[in-house]
PyMOL Python script that loads the backbone (N, CA, C, O; Angstrom):
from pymol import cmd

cmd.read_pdbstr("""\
ATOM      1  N   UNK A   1     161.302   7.996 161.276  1.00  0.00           N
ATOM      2  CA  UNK A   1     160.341   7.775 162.327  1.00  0.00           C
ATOM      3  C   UNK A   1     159.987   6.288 162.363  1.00  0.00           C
ATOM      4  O   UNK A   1     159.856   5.543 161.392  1.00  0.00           O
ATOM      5  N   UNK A   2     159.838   5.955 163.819  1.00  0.00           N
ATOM      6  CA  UNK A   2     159.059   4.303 163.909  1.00  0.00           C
ATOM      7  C   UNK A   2     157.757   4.310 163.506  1.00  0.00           C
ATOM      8  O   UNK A   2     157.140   5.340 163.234  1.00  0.00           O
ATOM      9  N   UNK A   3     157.365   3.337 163.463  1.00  0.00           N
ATOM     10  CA  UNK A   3     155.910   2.989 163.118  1.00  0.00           C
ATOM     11  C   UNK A   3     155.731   1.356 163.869  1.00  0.00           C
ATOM     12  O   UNK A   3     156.699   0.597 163.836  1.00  0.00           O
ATOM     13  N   UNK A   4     154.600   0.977 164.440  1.00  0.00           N
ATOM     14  CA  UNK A   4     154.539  -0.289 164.841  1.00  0.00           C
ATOM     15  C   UNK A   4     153.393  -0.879 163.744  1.00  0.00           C
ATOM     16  O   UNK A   4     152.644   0.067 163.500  1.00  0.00           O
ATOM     17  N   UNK A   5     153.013  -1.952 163.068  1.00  0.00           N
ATOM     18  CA  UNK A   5     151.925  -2.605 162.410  1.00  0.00           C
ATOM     19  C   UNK A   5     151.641  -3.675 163.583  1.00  0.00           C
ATOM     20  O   UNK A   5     152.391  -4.237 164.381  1.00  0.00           O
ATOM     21  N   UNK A   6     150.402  -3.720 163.384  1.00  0.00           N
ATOM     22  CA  UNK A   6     149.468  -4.668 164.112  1.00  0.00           C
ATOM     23  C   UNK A   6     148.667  -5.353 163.098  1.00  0.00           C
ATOM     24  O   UNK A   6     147.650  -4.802 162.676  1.00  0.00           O
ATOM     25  N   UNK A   7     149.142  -6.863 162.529  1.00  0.00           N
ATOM     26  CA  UNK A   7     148.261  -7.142 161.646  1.00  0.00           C
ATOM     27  C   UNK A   7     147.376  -8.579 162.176  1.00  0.00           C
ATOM     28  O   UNK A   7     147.870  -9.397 162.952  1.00  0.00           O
ATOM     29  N   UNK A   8     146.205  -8.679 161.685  1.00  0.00           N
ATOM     30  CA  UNK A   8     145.782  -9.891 162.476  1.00  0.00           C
ATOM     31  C   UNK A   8     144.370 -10.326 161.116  1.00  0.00           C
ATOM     32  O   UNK A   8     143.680  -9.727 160.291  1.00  0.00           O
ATOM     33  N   UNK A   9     144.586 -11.717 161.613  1.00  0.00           N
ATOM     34  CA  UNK A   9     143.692 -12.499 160.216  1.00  0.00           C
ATOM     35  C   UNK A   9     143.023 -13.077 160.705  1.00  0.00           C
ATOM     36  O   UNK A   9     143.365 -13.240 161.876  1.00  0.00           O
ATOM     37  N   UNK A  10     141.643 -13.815 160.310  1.00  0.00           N
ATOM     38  CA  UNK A  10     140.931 -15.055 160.855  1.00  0.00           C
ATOM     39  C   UNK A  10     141.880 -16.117 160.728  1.00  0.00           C
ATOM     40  O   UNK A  10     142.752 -16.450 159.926  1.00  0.00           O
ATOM     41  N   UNK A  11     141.382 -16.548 161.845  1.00  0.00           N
ATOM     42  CA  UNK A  11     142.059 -18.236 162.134  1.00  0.00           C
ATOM     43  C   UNK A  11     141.987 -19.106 160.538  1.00  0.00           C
ATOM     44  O   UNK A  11     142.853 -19.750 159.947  1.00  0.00           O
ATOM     45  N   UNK A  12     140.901 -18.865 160.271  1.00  0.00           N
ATOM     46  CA  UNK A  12     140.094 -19.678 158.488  1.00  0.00           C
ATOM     47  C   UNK A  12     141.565 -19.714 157.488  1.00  0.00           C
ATOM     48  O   UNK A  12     142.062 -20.717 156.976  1.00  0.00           O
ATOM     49  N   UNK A  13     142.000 -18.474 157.414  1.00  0.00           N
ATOM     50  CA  UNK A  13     143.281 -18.203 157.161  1.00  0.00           C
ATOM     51  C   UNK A  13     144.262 -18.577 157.449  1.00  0.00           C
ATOM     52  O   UNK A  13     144.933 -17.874 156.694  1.00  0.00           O
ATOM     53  N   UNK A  14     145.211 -19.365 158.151  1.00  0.00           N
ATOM     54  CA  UNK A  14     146.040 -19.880 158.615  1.00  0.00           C
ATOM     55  C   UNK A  14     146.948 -20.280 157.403  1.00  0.00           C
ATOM     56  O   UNK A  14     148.087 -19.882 157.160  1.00  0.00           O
ATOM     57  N   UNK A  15     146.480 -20.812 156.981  1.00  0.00           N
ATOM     58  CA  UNK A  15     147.354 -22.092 155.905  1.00  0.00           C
ATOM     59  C   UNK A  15     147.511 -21.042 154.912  1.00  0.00           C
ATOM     60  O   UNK A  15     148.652 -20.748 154.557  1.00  0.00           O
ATOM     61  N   UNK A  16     146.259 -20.294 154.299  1.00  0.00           N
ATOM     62  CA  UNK A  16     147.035 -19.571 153.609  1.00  0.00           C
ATOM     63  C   UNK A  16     148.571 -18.242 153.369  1.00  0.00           C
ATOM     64  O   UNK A  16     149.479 -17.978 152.581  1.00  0.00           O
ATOM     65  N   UNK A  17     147.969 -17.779 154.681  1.00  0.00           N
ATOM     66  CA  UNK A  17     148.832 -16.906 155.137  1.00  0.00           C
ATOM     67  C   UNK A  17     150.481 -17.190 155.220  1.00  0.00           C
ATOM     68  O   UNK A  17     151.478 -16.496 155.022  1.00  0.00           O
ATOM     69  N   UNK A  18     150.235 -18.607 155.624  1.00  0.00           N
ATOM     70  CA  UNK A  18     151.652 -18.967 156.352  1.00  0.00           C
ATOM     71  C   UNK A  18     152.182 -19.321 154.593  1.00  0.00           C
ATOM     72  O   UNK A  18     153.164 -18.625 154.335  1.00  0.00           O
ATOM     73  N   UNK A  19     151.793 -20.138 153.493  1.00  0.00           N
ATOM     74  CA  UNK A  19     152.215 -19.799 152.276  1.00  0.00           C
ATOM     75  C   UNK A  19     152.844 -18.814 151.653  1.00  0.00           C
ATOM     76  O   UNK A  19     153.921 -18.896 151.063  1.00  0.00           O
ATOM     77  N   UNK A  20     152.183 -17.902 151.783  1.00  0.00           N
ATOM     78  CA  UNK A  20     152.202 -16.328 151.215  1.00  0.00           C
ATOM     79  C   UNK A  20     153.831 -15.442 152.492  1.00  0.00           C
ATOM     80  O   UNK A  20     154.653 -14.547 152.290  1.00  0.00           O
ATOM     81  N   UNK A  21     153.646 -16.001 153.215  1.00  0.00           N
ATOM     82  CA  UNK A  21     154.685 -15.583 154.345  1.00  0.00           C
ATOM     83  C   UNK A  21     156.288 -16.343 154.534  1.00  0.00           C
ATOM     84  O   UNK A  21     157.285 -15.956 155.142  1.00  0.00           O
ATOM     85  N   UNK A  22     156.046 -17.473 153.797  1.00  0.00           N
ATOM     86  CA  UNK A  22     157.317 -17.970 153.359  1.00  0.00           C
ATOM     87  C   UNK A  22     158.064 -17.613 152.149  1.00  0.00           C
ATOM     88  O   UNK A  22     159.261 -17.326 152.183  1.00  0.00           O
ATOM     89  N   UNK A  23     157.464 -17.627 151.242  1.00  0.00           N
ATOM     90  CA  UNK A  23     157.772 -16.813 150.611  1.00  0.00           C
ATOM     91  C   UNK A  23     158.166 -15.092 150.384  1.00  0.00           C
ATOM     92  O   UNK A  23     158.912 -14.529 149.582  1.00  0.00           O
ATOM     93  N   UNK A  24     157.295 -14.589 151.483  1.00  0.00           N
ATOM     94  CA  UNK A  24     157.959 -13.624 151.565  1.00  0.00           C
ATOM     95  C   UNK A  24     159.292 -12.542 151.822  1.00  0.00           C
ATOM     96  O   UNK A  24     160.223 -12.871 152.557  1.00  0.00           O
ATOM     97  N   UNK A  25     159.254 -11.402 151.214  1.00  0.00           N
ATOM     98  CA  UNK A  25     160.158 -10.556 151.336  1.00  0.00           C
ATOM     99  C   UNK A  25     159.500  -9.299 151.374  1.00  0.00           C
ATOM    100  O   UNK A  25     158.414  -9.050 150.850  1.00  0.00           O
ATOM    101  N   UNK A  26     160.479  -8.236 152.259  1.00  0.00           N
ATOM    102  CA  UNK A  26     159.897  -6.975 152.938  1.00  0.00           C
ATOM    103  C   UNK A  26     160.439  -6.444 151.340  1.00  0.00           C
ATOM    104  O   UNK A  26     161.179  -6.994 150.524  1.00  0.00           O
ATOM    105  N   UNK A  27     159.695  -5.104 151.314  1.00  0.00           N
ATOM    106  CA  UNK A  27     160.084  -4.392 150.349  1.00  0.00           C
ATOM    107  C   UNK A  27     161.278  -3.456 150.404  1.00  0.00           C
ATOM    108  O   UNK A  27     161.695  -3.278 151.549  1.00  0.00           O
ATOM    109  N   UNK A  28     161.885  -2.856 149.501  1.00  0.00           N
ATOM    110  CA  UNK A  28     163.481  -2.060 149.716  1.00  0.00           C
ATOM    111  C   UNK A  28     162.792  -0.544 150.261  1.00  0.00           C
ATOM    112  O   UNK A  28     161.828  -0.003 149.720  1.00  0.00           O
ATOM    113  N   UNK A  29     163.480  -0.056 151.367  1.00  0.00           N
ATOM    114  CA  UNK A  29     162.917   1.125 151.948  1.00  0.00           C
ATOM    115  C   UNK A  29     161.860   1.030 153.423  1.00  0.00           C
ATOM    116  O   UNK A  29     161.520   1.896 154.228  1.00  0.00           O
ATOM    117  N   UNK A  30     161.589  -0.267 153.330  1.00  0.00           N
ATOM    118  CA  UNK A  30     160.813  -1.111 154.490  1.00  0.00           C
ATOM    119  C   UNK A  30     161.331  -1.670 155.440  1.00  0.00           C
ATOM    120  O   UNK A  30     161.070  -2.870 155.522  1.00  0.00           O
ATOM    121  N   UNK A  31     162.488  -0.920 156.803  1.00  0.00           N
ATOM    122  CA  UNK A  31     163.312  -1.442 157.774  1.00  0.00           C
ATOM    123  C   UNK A  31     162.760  -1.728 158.249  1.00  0.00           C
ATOM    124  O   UNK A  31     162.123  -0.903 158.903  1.00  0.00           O
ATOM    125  N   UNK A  32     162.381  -3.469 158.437  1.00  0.00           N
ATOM    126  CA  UNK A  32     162.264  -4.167 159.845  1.00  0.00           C
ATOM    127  C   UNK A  32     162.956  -4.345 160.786  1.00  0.00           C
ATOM    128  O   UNK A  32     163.779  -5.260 160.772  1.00  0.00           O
ATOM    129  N   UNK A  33     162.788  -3.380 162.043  1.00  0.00           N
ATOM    130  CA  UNK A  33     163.791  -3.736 163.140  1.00  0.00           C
ATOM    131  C   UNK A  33     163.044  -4.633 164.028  1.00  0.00           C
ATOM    132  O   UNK A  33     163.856  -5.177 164.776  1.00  0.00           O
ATOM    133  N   UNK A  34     161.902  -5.002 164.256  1.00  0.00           N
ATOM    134  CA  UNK A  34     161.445  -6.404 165.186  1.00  0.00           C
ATOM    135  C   UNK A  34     160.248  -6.481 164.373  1.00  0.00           C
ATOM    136  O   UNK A  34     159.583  -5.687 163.708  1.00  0.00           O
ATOM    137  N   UNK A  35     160.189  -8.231 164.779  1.00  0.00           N
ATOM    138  CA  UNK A  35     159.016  -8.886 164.320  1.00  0.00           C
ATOM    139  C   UNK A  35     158.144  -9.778 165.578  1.00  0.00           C
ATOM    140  O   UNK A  35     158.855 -10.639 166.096  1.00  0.00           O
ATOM    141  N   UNK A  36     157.284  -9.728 165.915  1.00  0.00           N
ATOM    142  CA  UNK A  36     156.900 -11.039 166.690  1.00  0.00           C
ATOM    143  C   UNK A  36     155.492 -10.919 166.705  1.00  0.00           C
ATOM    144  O   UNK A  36     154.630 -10.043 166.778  1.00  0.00           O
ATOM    145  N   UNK A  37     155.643 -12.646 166.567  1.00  0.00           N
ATOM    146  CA  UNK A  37     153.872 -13.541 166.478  1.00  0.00           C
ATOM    147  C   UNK A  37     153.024 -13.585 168.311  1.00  0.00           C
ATOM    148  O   UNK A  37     153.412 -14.014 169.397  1.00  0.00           O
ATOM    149  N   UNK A  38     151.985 -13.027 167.925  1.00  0.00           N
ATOM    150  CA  UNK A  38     151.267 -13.000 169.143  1.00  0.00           C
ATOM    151  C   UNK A  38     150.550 -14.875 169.169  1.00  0.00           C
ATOM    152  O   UNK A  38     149.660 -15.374 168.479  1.00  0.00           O
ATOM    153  N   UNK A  39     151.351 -15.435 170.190  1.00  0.00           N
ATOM    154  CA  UNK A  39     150.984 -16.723 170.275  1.00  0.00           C
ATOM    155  C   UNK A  39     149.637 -17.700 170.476  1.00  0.00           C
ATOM    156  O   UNK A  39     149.397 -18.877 170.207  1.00  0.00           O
ATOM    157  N   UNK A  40     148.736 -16.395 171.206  1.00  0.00           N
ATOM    158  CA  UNK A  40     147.415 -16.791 171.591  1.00  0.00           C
ATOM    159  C   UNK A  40     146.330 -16.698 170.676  1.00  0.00           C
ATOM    160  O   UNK A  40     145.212 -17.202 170.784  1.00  0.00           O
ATOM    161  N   UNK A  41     146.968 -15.726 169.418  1.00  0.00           N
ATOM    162  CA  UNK A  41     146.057 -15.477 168.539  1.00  0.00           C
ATOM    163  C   UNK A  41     146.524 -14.938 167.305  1.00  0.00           C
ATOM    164  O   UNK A  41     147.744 -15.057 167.196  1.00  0.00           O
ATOM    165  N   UNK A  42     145.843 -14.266 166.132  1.00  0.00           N
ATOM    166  CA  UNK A  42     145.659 -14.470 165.071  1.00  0.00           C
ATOM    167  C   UNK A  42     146.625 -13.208 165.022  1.00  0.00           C
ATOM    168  O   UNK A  42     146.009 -12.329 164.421  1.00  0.00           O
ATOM    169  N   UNK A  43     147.891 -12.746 165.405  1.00  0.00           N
ATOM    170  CA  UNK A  43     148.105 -11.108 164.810  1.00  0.00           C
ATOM    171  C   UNK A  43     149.770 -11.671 164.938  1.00  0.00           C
ATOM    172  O   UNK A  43     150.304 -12.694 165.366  1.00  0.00           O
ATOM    173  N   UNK A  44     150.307 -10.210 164.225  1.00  0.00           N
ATOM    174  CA  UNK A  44     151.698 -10.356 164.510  1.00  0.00           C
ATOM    175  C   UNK A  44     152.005  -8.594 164.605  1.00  0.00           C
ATOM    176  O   UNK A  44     151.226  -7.778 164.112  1.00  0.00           O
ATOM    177  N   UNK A  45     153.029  -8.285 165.186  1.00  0.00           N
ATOM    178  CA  UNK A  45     153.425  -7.227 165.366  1.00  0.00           C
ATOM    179  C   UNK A  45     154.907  -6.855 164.918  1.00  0.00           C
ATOM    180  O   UNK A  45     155.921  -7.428 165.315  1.00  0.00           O
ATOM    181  N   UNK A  46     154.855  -5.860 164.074  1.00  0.00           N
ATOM    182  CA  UNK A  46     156.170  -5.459 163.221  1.00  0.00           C
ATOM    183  C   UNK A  46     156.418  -3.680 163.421  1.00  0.00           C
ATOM    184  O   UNK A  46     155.616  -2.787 163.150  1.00  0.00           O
ATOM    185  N   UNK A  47     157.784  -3.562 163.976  1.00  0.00           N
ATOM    186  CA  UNK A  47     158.623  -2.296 164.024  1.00  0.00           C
ATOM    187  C   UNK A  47     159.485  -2.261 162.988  1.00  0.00           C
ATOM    188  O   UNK A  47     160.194  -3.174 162.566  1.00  0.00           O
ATOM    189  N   UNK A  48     159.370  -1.029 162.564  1.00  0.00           N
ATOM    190  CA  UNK A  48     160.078  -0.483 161.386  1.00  0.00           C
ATOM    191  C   UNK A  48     160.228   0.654 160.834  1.00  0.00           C
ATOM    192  O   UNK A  48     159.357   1.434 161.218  1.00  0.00           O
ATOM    193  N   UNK A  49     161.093   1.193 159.950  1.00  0.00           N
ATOM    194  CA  UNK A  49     160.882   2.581 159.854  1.00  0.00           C
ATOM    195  C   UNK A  49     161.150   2.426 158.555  1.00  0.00           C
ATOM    196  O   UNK A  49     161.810   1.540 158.010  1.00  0.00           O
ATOM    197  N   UNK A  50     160.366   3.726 157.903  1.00  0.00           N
ATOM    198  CA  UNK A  50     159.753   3.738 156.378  1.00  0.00           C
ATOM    199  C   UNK A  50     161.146   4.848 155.351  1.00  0.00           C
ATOM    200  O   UNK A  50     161.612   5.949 155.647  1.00  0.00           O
ATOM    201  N   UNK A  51     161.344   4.238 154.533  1.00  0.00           N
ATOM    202  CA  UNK A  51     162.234   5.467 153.915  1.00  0.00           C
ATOM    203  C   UNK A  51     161.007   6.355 152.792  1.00  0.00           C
ATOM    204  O   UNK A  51     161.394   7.514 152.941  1.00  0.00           O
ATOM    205  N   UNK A  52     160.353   6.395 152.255  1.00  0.00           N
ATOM    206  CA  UNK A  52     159.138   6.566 151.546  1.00  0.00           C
ATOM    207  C   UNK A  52     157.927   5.450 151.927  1.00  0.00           C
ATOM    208  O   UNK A  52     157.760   4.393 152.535  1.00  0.00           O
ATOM    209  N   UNK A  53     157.129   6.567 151.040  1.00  0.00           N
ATOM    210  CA  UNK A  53     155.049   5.812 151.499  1.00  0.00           C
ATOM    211  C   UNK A  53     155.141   4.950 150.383  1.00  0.00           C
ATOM    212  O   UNK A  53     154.313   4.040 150.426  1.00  0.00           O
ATOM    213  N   UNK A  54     156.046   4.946 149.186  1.00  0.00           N
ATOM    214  CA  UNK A  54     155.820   3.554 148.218  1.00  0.00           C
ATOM    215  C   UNK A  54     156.245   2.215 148.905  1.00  0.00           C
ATOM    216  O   UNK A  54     155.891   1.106 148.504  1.00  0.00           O
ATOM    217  N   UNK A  55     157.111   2.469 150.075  1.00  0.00           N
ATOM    218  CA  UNK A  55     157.822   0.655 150.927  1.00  0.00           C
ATOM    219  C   UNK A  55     156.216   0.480 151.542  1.00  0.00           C
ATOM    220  O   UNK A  55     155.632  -0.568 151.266  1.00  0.00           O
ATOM    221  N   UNK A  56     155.721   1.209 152.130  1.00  0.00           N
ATOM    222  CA  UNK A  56     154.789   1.198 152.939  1.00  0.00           C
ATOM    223  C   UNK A  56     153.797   0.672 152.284  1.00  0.00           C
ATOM    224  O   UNK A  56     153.771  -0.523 152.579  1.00  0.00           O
ATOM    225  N   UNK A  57     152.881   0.955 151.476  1.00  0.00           N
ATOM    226  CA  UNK A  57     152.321   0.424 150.350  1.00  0.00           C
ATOM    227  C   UNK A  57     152.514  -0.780 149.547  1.00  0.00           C
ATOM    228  O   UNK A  57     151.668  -1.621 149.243  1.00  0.00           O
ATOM    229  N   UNK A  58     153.836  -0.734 149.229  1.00  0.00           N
ATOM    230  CA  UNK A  58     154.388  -2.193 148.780  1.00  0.00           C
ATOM    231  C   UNK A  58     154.082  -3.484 149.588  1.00  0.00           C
ATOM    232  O   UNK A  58     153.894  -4.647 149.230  1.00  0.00           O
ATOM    233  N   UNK A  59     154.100  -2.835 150.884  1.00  0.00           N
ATOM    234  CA  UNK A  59     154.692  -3.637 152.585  1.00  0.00           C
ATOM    235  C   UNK A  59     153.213  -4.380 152.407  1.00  0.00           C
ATOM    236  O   UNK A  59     153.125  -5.604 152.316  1.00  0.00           O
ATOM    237  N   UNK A  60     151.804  -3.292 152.361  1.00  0.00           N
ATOM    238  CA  UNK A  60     151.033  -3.800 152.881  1.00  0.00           C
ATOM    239  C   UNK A  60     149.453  -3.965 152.245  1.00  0.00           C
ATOM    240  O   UNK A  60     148.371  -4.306 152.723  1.00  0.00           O
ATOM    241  N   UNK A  61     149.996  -3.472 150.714  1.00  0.00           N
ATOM    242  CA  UNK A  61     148.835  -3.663 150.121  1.00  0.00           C
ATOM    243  C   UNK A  61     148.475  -5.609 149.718  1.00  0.00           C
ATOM    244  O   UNK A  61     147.313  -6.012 149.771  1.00  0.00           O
ATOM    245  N   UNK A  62     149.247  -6.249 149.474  1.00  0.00           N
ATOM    246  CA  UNK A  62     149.379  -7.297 149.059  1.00  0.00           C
ATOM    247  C   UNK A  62     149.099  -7.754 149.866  1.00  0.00           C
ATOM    248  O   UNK A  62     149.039  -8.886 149.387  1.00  0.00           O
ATOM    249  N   UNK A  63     148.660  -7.948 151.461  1.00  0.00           N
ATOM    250  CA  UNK A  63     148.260  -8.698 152.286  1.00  0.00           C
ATOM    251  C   UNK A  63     146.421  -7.974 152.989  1.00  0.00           C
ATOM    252  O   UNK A  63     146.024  -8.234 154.125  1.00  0.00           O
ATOM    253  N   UNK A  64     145.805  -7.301 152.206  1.00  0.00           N
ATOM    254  CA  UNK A  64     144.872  -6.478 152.375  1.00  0.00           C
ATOM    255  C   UNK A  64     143.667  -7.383 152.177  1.00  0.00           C
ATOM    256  O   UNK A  64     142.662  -6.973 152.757  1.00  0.00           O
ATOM    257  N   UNK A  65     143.569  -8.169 151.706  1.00  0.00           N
ATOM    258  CA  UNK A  65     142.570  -9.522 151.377  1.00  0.00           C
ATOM    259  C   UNK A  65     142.432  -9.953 152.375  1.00  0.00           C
ATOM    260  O   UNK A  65     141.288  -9.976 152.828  1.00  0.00           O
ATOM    261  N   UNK A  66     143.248 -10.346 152.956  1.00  0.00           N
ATOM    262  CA  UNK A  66     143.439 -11.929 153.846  1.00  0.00           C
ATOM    263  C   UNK A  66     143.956 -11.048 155.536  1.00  0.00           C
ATOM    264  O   UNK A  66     143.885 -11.713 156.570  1.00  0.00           O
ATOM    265  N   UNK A  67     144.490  -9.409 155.594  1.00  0.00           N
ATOM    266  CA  UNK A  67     145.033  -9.542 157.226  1.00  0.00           C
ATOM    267  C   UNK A  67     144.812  -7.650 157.079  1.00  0.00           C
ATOM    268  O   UNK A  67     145.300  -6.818 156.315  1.00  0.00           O
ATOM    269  N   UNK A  68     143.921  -7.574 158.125  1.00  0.00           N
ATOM    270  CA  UNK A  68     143.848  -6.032 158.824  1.00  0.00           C
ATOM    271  C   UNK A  68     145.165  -5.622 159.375  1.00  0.00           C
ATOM    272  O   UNK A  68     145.955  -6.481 159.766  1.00  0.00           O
ATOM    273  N   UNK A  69     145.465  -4.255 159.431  1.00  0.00           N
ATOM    274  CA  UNK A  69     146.952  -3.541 159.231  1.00  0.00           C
ATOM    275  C   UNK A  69     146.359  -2.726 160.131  1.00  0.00           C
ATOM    276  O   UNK A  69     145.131  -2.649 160.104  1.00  0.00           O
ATOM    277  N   UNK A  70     147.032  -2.043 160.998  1.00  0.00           N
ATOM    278  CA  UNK A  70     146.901  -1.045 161.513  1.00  0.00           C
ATOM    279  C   UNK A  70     148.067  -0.524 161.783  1.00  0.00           C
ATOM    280  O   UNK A  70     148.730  -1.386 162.360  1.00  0.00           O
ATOM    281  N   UNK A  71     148.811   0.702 161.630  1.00  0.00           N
ATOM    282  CA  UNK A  71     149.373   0.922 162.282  1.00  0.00           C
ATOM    283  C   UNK A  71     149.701   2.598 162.451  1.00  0.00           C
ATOM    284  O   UNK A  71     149.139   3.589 161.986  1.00  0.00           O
ATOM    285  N   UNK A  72     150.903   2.420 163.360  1.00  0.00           N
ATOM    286  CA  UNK A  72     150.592   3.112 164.749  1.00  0.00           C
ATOM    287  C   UNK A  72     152.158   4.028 165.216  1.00  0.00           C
ATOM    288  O   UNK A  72     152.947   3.465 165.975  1.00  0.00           O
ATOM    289  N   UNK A  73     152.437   5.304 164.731  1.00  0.00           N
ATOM    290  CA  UNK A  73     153.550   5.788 165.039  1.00  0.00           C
ATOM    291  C   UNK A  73     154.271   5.471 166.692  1.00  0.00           C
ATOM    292  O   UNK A  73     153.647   5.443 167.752  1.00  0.00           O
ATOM    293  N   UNK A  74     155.468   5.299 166.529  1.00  0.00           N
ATOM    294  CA  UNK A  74     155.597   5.049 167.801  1.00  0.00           C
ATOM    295  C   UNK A  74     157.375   5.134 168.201  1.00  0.00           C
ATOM    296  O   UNK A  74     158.334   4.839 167.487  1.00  0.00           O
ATOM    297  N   UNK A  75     157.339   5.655 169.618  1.00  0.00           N
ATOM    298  CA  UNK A  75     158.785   6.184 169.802  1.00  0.00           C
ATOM    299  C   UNK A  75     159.024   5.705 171.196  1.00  0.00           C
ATOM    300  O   UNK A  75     158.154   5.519 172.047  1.00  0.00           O
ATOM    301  N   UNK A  76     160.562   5.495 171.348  1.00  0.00           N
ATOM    302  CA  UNK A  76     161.167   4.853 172.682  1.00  0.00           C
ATOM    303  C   UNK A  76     160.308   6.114 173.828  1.00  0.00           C
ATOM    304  O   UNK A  76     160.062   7.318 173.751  1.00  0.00           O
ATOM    305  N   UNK A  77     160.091   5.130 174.747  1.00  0.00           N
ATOM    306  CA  UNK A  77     159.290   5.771 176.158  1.00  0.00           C
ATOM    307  C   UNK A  77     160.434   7.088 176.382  1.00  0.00           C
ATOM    308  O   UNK A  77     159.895   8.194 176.337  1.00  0.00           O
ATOM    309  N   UNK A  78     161.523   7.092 176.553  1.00  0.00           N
ATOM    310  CA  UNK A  78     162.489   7.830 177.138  1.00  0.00           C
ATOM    311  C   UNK A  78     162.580   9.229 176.313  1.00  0.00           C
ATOM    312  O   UNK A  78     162.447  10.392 176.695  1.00  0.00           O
ATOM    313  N   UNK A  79     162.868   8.650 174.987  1.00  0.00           N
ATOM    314  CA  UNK A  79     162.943   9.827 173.995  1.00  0.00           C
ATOM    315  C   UNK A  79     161.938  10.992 174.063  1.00  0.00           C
ATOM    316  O   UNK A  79     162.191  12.195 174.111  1.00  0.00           O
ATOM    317  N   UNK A  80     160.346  10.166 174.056  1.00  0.00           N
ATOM    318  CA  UNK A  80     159.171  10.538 174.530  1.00  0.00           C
ATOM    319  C   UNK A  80     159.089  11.665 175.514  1.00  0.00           C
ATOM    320  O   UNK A  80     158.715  12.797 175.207  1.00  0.00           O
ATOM    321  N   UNK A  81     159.356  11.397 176.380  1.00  0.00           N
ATOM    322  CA  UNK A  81     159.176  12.335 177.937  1.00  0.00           C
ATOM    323  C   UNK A  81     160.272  13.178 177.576  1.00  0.00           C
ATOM    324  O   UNK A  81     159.879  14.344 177.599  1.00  0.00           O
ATOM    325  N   UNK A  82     161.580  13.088 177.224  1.00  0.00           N
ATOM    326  CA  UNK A  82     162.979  13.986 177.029  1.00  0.00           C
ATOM    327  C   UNK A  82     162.615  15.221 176.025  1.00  0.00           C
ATOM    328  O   UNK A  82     163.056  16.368 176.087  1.00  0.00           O
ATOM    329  N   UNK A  83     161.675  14.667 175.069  1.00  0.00           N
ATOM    330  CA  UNK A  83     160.574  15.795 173.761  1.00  0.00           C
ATOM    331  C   UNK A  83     159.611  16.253 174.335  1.00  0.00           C
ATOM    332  O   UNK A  83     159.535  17.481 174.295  1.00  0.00           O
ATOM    333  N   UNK A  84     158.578  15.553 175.035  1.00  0.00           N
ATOM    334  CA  UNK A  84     157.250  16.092 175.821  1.00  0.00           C
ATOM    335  C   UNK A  84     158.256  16.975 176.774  1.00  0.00           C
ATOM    336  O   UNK A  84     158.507  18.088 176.310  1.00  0.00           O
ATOM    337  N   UNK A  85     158.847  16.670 177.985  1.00  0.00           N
ATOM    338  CA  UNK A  85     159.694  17.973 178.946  1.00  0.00           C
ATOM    339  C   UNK A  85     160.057  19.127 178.473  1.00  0.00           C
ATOM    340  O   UNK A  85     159.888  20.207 179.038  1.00  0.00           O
ATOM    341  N   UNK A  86     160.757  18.878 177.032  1.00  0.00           N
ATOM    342  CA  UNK A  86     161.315  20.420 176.158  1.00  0.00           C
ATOM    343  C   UNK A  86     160.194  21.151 176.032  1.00  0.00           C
ATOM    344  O   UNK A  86     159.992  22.275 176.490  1.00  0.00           O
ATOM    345  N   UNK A  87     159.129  20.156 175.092  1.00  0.00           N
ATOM    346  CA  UNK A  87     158.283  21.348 174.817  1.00  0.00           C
ATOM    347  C   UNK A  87     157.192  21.932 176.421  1.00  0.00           C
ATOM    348  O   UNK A  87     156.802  23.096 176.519  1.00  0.00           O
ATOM    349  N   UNK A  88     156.968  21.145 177.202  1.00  0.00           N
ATOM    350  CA  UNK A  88     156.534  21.992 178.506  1.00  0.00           C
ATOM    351  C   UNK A  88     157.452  23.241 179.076  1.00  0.00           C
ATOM    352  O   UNK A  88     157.026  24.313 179.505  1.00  0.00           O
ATOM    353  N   UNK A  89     158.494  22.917 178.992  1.00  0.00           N
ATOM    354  CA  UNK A  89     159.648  24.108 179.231  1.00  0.00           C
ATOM    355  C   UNK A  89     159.838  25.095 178.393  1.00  0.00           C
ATOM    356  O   UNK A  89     160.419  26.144 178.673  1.00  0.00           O
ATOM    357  N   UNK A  90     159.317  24.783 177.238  1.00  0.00           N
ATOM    358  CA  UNK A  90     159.308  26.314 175.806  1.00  0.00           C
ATOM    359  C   UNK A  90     157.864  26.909 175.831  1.00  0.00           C
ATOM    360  O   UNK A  90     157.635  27.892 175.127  1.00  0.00           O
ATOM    361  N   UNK A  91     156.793  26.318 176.670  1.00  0.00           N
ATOM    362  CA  UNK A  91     155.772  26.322 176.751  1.00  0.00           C
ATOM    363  C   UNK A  91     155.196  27.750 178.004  1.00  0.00           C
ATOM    364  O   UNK A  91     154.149  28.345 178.257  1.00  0.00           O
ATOM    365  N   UNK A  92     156.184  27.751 178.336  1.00  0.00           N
ATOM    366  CA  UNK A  92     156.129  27.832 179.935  1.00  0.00           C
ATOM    367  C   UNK A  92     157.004  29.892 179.938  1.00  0.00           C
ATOM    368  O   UNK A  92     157.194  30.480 181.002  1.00  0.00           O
TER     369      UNK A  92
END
""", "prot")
cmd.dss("prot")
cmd.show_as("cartoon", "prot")
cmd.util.cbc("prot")
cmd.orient("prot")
């Protein structure tokens, strides 16, 4: 399954973050399939899919100080409606 993270920090944070982020590496079991920095402000947004809740944990306890996590199951629009239609039709 996808998952999207929404993580976002105070500005105050900057310098540190970006330290801690060069250095970084995703954890094994933690597929990042997209990454991108929201330009206007303090967040970044990451797609990925989890092989176990220990990548997940790994992924995001270590940045729990310094950047709010949220995230947010999430599936292609198409796939979506093609699953929502079945089950209205088994429904029915």
């Amino acid at each position: 399954m996808l998952f999207m993270d929404i993580m976002t920090w105070d500005p105050k944070d900057d310098i540190e973050l970006s330290k801690r982020y060069m250095g970084w590496e995703y954890p094994k079991g933690y597929n990042v399939i997209a990454e991108w920095s929201d330009l206007s402000s303090c967040r970044v947004f990451v797609v990925y899919e989890l092989e176990n809740e220990e990548a997940y944990i790994a992924a995001t306890f270590p940045w729990r100080d310094i950047m709010k996590c949220e995230t947010i199951p999430v599936m292609e629009t198409q796939k979506a409606v093609e699953i929502a239609s079945k089950m209205m039709c088994e429904c029915q």
